[in-house]
PDBQT receptor file of N, H, CA, C and O in Angstrom, charges set to zero:
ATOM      1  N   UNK A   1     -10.376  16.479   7.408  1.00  0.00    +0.000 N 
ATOM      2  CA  UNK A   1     -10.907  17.830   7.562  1.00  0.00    +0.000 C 
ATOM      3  C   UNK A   1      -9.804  18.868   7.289  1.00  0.00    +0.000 C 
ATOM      4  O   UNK A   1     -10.124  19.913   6.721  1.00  0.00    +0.000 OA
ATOM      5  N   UNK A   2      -8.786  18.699   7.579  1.00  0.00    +0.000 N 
ATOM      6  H   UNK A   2      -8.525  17.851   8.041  1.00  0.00    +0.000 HD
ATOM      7  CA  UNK A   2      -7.670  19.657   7.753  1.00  0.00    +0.000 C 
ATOM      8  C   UNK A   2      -7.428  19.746   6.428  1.00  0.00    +0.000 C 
ATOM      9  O   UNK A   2      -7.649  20.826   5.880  1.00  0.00    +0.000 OA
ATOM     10  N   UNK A   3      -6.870  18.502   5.571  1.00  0.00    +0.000 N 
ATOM     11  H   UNK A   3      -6.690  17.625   6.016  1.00  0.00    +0.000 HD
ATOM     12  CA  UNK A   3      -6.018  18.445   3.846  1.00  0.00    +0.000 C 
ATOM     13  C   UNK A   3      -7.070  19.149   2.701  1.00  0.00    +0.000 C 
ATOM     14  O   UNK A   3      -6.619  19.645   1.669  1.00  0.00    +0.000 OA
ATOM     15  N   UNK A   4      -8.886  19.125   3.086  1.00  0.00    +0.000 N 
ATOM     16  H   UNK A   4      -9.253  18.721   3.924  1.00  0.00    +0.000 HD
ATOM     17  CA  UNK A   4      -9.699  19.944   2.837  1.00  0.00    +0.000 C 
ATOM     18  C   UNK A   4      -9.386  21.602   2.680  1.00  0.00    +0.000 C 
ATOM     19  O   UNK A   4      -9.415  22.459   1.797  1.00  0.00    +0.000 OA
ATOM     20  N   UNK A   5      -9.089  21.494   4.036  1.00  0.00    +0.000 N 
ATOM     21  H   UNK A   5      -9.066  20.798   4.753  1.00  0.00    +0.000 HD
ATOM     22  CA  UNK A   5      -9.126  23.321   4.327  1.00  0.00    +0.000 C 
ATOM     23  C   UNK A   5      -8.120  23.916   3.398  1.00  0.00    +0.000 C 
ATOM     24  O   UNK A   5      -8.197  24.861   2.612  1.00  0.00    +0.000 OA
ATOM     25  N   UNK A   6      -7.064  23.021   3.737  1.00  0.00    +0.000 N 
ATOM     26  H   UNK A   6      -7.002  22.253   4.375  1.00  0.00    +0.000 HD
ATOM     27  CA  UNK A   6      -5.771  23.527   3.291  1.00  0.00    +0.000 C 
ATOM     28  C   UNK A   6      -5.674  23.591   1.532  1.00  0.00    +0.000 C 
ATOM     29  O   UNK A   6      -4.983  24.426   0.948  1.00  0.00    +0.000 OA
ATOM     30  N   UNK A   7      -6.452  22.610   0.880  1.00  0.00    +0.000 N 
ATOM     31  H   UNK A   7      -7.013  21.932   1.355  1.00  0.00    +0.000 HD
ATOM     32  CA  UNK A   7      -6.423  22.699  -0.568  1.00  0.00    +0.000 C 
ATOM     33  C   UNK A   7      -7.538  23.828  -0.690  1.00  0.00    +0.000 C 
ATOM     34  O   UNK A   7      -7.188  24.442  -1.698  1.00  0.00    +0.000 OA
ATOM     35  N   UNK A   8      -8.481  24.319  -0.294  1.00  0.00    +0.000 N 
ATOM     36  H   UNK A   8      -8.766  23.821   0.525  1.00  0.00    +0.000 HD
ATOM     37  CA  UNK A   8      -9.676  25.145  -0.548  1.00  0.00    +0.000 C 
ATOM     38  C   UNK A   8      -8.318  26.826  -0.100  1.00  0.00    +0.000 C 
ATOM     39  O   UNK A   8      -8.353  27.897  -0.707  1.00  0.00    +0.000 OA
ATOM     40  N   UNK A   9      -7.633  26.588   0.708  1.00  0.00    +0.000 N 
ATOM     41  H   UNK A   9      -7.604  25.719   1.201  1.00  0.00    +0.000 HD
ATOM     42  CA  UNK A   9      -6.612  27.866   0.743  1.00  0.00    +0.000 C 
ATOM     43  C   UNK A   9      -5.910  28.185  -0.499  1.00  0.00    +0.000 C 
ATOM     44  O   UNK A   9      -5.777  29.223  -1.147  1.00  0.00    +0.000 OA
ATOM     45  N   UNK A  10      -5.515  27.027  -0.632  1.00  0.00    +0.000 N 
ATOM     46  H   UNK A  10      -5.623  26.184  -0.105  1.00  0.00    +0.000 HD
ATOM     47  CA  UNK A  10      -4.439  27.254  -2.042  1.00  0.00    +0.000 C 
ATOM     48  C   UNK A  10      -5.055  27.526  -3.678  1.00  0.00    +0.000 C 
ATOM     49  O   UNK A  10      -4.548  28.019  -4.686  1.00  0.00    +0.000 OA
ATOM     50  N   UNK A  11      -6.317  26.974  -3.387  1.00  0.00    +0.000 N 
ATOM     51  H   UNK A  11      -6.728  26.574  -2.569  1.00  0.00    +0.000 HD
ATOM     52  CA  UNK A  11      -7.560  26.808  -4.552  1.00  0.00    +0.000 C 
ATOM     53  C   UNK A  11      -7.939  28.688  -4.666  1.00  0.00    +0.000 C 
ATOM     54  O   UNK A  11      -7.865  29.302  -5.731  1.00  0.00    +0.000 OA
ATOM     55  N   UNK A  12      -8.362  29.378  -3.233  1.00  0.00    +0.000 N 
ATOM     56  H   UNK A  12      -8.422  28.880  -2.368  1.00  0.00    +0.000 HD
ATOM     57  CA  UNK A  12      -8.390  30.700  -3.408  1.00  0.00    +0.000 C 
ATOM     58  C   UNK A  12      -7.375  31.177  -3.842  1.00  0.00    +0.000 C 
ATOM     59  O   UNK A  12      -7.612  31.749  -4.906  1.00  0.00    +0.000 OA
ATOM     60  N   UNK A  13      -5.795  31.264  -3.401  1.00  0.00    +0.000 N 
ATOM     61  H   UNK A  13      -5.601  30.799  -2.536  1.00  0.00    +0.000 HD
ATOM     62  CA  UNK A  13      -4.440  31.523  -3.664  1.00  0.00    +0.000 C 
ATOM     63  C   UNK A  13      -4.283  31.737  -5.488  1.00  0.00    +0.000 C 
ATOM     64  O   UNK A  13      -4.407  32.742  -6.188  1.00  0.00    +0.000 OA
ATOM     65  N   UNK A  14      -3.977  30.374  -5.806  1.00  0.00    +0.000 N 
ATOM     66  H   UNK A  14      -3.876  29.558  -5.237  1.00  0.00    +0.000 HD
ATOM     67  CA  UNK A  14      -3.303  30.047  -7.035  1.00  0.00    +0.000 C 
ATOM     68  C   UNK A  14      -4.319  29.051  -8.223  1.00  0.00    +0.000 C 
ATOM     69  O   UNK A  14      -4.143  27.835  -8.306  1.00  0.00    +0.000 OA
ATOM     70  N   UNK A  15      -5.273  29.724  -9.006  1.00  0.00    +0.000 N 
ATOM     71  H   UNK A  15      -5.415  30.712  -8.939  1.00  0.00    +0.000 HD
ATOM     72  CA  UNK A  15      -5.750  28.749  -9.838  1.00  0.00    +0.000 C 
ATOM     73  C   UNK A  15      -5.365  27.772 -10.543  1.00  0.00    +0.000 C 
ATOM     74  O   UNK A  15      -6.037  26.805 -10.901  1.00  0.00    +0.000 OA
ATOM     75  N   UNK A  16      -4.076  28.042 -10.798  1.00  0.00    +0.000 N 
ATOM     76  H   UNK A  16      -3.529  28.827 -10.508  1.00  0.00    +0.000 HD
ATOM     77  CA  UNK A  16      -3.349  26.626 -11.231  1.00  0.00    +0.000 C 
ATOM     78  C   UNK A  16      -2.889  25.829  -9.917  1.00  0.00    +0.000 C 
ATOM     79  O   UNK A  16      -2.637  24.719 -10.387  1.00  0.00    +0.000 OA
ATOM     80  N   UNK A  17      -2.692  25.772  -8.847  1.00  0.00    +0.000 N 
ATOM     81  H   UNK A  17      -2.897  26.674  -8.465  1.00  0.00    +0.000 HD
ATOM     82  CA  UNK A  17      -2.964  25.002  -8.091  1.00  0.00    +0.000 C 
ATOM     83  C   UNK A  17      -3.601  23.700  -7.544  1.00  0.00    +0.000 C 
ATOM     84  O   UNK A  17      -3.125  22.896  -6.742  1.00  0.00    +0.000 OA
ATOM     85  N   UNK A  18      -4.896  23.694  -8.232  1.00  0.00    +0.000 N 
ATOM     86  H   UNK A  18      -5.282  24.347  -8.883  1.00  0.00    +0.000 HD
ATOM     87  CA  UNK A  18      -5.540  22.568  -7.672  1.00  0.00    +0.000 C 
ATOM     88  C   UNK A  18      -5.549  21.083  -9.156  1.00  0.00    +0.000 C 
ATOM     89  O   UNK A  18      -6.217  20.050  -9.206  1.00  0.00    +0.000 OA
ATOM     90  N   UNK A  19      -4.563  21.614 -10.084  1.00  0.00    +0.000 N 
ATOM     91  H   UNK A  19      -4.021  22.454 -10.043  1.00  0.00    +0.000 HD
ATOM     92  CA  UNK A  19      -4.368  20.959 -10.893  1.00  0.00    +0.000 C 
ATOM     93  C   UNK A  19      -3.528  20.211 -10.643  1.00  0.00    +0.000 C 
ATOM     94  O   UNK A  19      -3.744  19.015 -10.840  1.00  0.00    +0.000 OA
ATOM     95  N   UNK A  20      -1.845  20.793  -9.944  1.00  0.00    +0.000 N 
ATOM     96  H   UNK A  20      -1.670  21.765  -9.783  1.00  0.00    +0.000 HD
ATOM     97  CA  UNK A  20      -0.623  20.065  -9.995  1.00  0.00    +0.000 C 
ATOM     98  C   UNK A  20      -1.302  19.521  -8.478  1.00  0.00    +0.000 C 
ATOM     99  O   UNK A  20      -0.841  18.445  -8.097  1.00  0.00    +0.000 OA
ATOM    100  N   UNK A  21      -1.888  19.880  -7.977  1.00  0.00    +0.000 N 
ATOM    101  H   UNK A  21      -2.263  20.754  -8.286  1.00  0.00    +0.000 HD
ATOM    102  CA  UNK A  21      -1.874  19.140  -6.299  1.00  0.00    +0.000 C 
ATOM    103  C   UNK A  21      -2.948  17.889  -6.946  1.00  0.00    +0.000 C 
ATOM    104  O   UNK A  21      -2.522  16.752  -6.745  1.00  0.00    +0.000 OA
ATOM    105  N   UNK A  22      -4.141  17.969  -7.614  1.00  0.00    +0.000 N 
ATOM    106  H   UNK A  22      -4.488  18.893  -7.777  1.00  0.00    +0.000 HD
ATOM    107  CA  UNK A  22      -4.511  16.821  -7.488  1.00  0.00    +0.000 C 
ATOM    108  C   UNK A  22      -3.871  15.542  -8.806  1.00  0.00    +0.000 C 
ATOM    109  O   UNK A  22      -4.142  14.342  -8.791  1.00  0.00    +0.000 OA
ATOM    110  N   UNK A  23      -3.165  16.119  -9.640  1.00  0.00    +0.000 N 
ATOM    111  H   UNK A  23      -2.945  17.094  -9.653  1.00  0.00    +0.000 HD
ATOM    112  CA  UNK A  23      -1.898  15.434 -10.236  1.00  0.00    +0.000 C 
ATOM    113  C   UNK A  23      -1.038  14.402  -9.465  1.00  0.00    +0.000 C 
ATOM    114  O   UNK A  23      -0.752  13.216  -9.630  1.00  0.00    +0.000 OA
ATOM    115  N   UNK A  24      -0.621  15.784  -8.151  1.00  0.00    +0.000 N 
ATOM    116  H   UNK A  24      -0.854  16.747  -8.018  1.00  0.00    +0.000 HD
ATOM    117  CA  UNK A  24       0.077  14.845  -7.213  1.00  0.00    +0.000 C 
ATOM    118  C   UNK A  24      -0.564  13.977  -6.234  1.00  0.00    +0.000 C 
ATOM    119  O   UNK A  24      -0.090  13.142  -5.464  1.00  0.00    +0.000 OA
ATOM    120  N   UNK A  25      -2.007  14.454  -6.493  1.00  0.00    +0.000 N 
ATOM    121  H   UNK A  25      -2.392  15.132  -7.119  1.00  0.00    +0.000 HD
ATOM    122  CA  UNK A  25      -2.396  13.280  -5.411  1.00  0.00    +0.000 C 
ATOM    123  C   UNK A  25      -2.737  12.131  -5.549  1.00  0.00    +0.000 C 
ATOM    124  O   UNK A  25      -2.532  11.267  -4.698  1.00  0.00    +0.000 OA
ATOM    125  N   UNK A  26      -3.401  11.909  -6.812  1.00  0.00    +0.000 N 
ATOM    126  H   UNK A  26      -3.568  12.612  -7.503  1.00  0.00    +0.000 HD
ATOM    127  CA  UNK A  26      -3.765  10.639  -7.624  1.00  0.00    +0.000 C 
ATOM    128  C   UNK A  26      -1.913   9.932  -7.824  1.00  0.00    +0.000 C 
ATOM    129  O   UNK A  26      -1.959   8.757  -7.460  1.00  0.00    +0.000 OA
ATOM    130  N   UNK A  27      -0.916  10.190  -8.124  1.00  0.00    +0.000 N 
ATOM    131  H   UNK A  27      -0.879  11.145  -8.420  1.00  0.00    +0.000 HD
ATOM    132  CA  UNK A  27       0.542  10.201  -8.160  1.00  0.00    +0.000 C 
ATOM    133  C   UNK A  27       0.870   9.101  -7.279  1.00  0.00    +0.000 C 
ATOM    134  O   UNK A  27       1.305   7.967  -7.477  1.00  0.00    +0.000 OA
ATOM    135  N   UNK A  28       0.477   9.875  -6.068  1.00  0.00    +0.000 N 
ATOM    136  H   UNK A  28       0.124  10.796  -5.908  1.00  0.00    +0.000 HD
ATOM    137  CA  UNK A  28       0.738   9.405  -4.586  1.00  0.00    +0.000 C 
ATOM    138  C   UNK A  28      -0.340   8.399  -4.546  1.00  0.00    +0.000 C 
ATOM    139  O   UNK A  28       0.025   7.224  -4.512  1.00  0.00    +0.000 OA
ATOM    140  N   UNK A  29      -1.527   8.636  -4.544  1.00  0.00    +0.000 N 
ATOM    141  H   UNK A  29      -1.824   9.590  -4.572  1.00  0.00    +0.000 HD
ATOM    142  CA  UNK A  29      -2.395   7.165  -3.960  1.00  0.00    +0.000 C 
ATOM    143  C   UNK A  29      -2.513   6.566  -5.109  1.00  0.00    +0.000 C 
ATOM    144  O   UNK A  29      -3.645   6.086  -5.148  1.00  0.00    +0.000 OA
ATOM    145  N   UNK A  30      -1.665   6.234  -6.521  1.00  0.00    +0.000 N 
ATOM    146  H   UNK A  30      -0.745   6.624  -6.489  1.00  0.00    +0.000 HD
ATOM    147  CA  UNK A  30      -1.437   5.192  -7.327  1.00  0.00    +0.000 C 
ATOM    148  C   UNK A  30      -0.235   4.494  -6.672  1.00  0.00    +0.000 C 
ATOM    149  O   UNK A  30      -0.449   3.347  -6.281  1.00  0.00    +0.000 OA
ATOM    150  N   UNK A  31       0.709   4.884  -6.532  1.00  0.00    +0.000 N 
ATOM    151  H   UNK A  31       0.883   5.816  -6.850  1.00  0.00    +0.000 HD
ATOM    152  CA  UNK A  31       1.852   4.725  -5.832  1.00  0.00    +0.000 C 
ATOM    153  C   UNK A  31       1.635   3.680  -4.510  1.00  0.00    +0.000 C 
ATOM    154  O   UNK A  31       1.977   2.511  -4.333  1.00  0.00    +0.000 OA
ATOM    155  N   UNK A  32       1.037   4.480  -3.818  1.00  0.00    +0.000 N 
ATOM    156  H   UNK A  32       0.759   5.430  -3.962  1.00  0.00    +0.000 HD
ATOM    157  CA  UNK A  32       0.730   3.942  -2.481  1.00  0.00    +0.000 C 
ATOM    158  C   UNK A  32       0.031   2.517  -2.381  1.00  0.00    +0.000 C 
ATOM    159  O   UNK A  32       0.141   1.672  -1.493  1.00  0.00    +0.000 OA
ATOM    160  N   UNK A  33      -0.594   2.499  -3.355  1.00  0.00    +0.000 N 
ATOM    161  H   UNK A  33      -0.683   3.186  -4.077  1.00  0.00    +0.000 HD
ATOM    162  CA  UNK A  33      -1.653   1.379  -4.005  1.00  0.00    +0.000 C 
ATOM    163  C   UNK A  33      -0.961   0.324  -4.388  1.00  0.00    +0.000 C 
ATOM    164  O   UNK A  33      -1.326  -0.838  -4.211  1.00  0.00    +0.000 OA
ATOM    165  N   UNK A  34       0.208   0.722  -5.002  1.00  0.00    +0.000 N 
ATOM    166  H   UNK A  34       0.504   1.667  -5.146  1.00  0.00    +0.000 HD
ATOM    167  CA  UNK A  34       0.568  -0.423  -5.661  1.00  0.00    +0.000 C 
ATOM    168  C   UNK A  34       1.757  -1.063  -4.636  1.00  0.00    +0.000 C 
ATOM    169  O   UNK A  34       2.042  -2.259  -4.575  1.00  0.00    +0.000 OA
ATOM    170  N   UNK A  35       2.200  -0.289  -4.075  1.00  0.00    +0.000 N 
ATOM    171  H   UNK A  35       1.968   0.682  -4.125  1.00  0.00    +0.000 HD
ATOM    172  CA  UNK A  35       3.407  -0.510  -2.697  1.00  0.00    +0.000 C 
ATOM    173  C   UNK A  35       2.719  -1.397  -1.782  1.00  0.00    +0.000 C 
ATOM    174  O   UNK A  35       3.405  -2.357  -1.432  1.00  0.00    +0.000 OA
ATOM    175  N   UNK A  36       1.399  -1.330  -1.238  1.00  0.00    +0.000 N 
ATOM    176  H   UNK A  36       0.842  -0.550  -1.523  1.00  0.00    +0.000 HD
ATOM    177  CA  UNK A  36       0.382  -1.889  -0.228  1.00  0.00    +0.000 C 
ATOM    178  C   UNK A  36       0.273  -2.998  -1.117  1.00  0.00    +0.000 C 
ATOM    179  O   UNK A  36       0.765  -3.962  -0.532  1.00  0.00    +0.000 OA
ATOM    180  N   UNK A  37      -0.175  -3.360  -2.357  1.00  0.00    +0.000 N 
ATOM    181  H   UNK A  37      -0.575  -2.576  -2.832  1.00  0.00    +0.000 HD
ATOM    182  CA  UNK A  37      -0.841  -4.364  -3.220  1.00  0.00    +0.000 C 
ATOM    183  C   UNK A  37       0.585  -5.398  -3.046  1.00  0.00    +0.000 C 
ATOM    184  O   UNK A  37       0.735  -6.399  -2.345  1.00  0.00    +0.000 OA
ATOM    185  N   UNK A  38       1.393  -4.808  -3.846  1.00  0.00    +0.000 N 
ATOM    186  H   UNK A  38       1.271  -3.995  -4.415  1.00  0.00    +0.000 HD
ATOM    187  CA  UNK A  38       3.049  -5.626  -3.609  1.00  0.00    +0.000 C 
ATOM    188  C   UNK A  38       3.058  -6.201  -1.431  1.00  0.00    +0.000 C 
ATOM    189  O   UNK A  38       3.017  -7.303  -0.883  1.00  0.00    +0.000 OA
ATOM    190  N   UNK A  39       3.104  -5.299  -1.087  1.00  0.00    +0.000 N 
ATOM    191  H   UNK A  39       3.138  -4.404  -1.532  1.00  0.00    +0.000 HD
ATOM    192  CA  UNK A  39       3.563  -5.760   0.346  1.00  0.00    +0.000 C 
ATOM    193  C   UNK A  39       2.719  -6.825   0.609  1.00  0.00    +0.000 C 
ATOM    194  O   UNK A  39       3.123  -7.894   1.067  1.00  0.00    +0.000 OA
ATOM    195  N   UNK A  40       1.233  -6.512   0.264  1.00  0.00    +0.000 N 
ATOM    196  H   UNK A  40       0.905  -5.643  -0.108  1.00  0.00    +0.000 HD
ATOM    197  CA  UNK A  40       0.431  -7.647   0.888  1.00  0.00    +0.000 C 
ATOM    198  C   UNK A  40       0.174  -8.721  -0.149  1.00  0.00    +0.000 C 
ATOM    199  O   UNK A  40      -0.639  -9.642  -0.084  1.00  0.00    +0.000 OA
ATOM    200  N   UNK A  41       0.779  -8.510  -0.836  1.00  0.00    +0.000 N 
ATOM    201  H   UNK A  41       1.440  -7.762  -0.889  1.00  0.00    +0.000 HD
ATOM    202  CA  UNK A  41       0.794 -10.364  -1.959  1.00  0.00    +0.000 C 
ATOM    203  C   UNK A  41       1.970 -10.843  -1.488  1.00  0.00    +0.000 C 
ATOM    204  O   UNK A  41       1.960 -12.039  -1.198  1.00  0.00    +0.000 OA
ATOM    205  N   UNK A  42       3.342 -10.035  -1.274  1.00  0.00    +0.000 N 
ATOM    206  H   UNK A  42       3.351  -9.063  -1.509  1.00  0.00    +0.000 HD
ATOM    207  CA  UNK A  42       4.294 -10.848  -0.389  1.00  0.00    +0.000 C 
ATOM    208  C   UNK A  42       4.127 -11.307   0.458  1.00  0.00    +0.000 C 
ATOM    209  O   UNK A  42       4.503 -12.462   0.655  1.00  0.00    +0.000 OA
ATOM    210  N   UNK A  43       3.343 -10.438   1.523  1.00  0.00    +0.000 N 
ATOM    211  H   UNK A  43       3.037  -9.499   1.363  1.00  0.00    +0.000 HD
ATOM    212  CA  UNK A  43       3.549 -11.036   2.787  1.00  0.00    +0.000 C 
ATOM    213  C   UNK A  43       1.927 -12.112   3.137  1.00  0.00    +0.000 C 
ATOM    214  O   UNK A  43       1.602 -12.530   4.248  1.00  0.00    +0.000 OA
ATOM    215  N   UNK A  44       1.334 -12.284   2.119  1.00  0.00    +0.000 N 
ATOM    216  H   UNK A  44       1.599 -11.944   1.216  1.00  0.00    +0.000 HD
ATOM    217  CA  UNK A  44       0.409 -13.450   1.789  1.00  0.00    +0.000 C 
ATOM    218  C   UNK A  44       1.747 -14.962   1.346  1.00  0.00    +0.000 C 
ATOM    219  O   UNK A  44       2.068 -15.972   1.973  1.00  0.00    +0.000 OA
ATOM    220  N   UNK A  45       2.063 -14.550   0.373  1.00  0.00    +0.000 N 
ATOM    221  H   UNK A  45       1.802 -13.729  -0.136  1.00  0.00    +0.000 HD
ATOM    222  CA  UNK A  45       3.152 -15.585  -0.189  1.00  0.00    +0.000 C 
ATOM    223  C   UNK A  45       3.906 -15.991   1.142  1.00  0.00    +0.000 C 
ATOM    224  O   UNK A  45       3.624 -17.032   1.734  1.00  0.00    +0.000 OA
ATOM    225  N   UNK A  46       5.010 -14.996   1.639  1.00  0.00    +0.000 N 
ATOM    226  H   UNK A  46       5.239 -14.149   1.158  1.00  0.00    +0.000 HD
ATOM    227  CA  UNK A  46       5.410 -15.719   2.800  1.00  0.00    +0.000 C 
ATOM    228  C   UNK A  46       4.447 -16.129   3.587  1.00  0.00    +0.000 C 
ATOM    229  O   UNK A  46       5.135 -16.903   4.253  1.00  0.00    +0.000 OA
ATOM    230  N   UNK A  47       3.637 -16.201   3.936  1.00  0.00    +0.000 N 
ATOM    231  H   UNK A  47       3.079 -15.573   3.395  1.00  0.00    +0.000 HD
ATOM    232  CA  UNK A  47       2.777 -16.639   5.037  1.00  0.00    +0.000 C 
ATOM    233  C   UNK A  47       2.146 -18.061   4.552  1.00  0.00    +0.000 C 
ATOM    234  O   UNK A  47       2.019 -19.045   5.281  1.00  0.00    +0.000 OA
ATOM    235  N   UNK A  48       1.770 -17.980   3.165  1.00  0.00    +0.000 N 
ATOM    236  H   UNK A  48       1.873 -17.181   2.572  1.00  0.00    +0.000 HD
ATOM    237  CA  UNK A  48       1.496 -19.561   2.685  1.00  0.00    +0.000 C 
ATOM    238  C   UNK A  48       2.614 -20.380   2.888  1.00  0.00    +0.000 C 
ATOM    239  O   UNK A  48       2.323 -21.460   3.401  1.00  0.00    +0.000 OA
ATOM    240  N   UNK A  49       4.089 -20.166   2.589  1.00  0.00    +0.000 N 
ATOM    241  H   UNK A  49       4.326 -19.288   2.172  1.00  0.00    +0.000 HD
ATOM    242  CA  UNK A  49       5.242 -20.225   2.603  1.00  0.00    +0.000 C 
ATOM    243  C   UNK A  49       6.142 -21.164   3.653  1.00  0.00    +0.000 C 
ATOM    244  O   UNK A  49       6.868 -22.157   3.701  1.00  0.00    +0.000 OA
ATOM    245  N   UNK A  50       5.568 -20.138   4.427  1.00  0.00    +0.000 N 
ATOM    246  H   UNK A  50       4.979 -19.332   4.388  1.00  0.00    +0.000 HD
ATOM    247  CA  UNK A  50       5.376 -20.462   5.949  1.00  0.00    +0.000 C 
ATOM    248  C   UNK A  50       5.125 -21.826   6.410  1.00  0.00    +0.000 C 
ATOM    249  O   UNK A  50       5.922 -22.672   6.815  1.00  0.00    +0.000 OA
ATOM    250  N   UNK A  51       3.468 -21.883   6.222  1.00  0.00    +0.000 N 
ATOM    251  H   UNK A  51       2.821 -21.196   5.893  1.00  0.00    +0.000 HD
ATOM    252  CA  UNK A  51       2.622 -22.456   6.580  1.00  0.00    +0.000 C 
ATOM    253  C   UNK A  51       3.505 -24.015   5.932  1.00  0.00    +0.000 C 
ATOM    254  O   UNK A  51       3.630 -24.921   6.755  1.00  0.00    +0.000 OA
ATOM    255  N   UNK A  52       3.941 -24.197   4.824  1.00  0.00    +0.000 N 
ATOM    256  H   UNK A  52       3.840 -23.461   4.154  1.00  0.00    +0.000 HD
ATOM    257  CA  UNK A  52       3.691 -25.203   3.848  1.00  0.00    +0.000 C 
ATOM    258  C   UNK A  52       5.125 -25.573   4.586  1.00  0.00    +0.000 C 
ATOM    259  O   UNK A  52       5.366 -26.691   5.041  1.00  0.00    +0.000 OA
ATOM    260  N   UNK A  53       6.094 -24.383   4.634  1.00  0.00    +0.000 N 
ATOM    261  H   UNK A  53       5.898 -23.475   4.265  1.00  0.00    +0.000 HD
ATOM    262  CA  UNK A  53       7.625 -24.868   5.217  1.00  0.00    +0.000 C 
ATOM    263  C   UNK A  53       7.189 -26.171   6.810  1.00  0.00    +0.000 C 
ATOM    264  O   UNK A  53       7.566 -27.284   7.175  1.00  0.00    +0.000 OA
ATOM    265  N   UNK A  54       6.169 -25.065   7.303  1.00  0.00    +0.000 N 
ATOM    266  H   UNK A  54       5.862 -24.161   7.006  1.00  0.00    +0.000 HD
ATOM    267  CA  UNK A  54       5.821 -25.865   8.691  1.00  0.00    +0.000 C 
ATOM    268  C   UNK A  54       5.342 -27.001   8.912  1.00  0.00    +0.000 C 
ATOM    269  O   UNK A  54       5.810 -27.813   9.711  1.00  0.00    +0.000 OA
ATOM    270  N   UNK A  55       4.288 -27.166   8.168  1.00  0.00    +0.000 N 
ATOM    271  H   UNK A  55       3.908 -26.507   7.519  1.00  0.00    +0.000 HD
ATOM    272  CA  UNK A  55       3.839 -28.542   7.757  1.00  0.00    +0.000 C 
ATOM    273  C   UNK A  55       5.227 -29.496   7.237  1.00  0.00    +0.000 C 
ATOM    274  O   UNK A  55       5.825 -30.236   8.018  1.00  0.00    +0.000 OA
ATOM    275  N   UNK A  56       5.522 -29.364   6.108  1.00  0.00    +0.000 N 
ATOM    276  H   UNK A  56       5.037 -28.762   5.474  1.00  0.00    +0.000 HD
ATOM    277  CA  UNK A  56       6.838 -30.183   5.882  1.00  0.00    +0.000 C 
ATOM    278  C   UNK A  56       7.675 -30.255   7.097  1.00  0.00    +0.000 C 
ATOM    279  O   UNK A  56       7.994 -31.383   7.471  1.00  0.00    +0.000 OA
ATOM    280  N   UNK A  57       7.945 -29.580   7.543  1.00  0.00    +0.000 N 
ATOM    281  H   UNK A  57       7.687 -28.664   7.239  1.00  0.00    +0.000 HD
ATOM    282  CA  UNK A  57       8.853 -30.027   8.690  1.00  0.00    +0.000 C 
ATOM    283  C   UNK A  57       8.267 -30.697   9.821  1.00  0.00    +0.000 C 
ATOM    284  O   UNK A  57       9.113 -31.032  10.650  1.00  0.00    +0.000 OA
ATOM    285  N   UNK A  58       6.986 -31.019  10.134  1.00  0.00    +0.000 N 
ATOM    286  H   UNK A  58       6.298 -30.747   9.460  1.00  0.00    +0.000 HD
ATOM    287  CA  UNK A  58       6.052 -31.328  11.032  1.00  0.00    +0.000 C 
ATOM    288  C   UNK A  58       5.815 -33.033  10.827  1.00  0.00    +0.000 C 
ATOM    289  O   UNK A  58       5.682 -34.052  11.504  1.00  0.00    +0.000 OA
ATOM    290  N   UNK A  59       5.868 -32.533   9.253  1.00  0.00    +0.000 N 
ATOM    291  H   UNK A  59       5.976 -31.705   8.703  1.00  0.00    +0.000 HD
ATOM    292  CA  UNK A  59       5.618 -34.248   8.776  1.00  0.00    +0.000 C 
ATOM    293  C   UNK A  59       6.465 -34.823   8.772  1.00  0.00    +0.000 C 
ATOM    294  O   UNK A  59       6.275 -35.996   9.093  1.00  0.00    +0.000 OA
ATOM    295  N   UNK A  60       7.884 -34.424   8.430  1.00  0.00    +0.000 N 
ATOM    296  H   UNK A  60       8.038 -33.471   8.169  1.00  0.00    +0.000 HD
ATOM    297  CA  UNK A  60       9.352 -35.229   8.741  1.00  0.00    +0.000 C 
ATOM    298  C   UNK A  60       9.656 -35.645  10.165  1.00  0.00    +0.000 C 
ATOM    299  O   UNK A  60      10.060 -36.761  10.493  1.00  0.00    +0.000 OA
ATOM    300  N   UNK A  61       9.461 -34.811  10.825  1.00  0.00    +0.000 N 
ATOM    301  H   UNK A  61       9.133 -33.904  10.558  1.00  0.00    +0.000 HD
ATOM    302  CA  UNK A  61       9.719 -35.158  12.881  1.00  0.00    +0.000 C 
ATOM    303  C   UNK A  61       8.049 -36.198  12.883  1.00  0.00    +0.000 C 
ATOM    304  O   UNK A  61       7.903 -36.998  13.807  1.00  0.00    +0.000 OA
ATOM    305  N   UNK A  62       7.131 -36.093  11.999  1.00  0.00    +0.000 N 
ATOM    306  H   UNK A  62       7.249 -35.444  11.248  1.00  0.00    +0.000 HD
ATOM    307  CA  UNK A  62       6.645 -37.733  13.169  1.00  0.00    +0.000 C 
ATOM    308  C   UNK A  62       7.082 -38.401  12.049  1.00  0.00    +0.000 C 
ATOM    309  O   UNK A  62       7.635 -39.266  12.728  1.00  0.00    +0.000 OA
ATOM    310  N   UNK A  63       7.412 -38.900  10.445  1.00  0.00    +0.000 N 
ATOM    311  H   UNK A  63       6.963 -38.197   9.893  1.00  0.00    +0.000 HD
ATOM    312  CA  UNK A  63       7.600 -40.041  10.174  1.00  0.00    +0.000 C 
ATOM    313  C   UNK A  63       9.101 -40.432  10.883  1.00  0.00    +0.000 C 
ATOM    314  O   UNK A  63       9.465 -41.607  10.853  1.00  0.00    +0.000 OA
ATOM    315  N   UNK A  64       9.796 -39.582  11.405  1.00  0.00    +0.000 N 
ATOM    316  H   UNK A  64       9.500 -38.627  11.429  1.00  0.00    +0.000 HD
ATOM    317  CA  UNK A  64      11.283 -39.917  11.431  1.00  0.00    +0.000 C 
ATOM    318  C   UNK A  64      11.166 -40.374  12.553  1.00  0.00    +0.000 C 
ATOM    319  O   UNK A  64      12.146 -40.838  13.136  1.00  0.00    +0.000 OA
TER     320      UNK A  64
C-alpha cells in the first residue's frame, strides 16, 4: 500500500519518473530472482549433499 502511494507522488511530481523507477524495479526483482534461484539450488545441492554424505557415513559405521 505504501510503495503505491509513494510512486503515484512522484508520478504527479516528475513525468519522467515512473520510467527510471519502474526500470529500476524490474532491475531489482530480476536481480533478486536470480540471487533467491542461485541460493535455493545451492542450498537444495547441499542438502542432497548432505543427505548422501550421511548415508555414506551411516553405511560405513554398520559394515565396519
Amino acid at each position: 500500500m505504501l510503495p503505491s502511494f509513494i510512486r503515484r507522488r512522484q508520478r504527479s511530481e516528475d513525468p519522467l519518473a515512473p520510467d527510471r523507477k519502474n526500470w529500476a524495479d524490474e532491475l531489482m526483482t530480476r536481480l533478486l530472482f536470480v540471487i533467491f534461484m542461485v541460493f535455493g539450488a545451492g542450498g537444495f545441492l547441499m542438502f542432497l549433499g548432505g543427505s548422501l554424505v550421511s548415508r555414506l557415513s551411516v553405511s560405513e559405521t554398520s559394515t565396519s
